[in-house]
N, C-alpha and C positions, 0 to 999 in steps of 0.2 A: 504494500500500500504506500501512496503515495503522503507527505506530509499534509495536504491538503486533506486527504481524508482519513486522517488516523482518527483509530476509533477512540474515545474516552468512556472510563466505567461509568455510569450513571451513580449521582451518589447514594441514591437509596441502596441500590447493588451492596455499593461497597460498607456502606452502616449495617447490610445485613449479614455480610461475608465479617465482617471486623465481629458480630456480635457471636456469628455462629463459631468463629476460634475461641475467643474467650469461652462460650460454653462447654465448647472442647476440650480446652486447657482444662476449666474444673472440672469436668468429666473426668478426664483421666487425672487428676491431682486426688479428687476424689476416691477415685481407685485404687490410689500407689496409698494413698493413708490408709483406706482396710484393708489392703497387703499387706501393708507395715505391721497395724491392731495384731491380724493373723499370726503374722511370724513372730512377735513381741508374744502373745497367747500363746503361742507353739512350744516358744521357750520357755515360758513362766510354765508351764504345762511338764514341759520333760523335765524341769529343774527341779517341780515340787514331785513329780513321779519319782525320780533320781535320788533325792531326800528323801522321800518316803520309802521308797525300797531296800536304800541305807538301811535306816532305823529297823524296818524288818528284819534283815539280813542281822543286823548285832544283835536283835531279840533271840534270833533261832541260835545264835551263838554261844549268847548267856544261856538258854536252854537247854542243849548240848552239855555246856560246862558243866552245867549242875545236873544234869542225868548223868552222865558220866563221872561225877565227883561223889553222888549217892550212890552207883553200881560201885565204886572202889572200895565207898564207905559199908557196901553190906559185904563185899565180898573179902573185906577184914575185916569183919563181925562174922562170919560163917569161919573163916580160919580159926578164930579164936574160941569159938564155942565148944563148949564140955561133950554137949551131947544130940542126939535129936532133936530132943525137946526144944533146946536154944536154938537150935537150926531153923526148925519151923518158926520158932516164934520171930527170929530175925529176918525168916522170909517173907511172912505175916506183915512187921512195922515195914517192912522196903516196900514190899506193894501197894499198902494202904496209903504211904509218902509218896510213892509213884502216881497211884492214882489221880491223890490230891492234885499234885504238882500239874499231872496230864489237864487235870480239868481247869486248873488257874492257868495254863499256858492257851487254852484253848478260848477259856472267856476274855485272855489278855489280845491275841491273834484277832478274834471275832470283832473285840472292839478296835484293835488297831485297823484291821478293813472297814468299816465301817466308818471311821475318820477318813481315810484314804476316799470311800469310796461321796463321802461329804464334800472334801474338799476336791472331787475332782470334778462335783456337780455345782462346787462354787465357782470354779475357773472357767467352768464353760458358758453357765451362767453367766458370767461377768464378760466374758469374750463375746457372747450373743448378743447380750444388750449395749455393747459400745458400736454393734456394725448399724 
């Protein structure tokens, strides 16, 4: 085309193309921030998982310890014992101390899931309501 008839934008054109970028830019600015919320969620997520499977993990440990410290402690109280009589009855206190132990490790476990499984319905909770 010739200078004579070059074409010019009409400005309405261009007020509407200038408004439609701007919409565009916060469309996608808006996007990349609940990508952000997401991957921010994601980590707060695996970090309190990570912590919490920690703290699991050294419960079962302390647990062990002391099943295994009560198995050494009855099995030198059966070495030590006179006769049958002491025998049964030292296997009698181990198991009734077992049992106990079994059941307070199981109500401890039950509630420590149940925290876990609390705060994992807070995190998403709180992730859901920030999108």
């Amino acid at each position: 085309m010739d200078s004579k008839h070059s074409y010019e934008v009409p400005p309405e054109m261009r007020e509407f193309a200038e408004r439609s970028v701007e919409q565009a830019r916060k469309a996608f600015d808006g996007f990349i921030g609940a990508a952000q919320k997401a991957v921010d969620s994601a980590h707060g997520s695996a970090e309190s998982a990570r912590v919490n499977t920690q703290e699991a993990t050294r419960k079962a440990i302390a647990y062990a310890e002391n099943n295994v410290t009560a198995a050494f402690d009855f099995a030198q109280k059966l070495v030590k014992s006179k006769d049958l009589t002491e025998v049964m009855q030292h296997q009698a206190d181990f198991l009734k101390a077992q049992m106990a132990a079994f059941q307070n490790q199981i109500k401890d476990l039950g509630t420590a899931a149940q925290d876990v499984a609390t705060k994992a319905a807070e995190t998403v909770s709180k992730a859901t309501r920030g999108r």
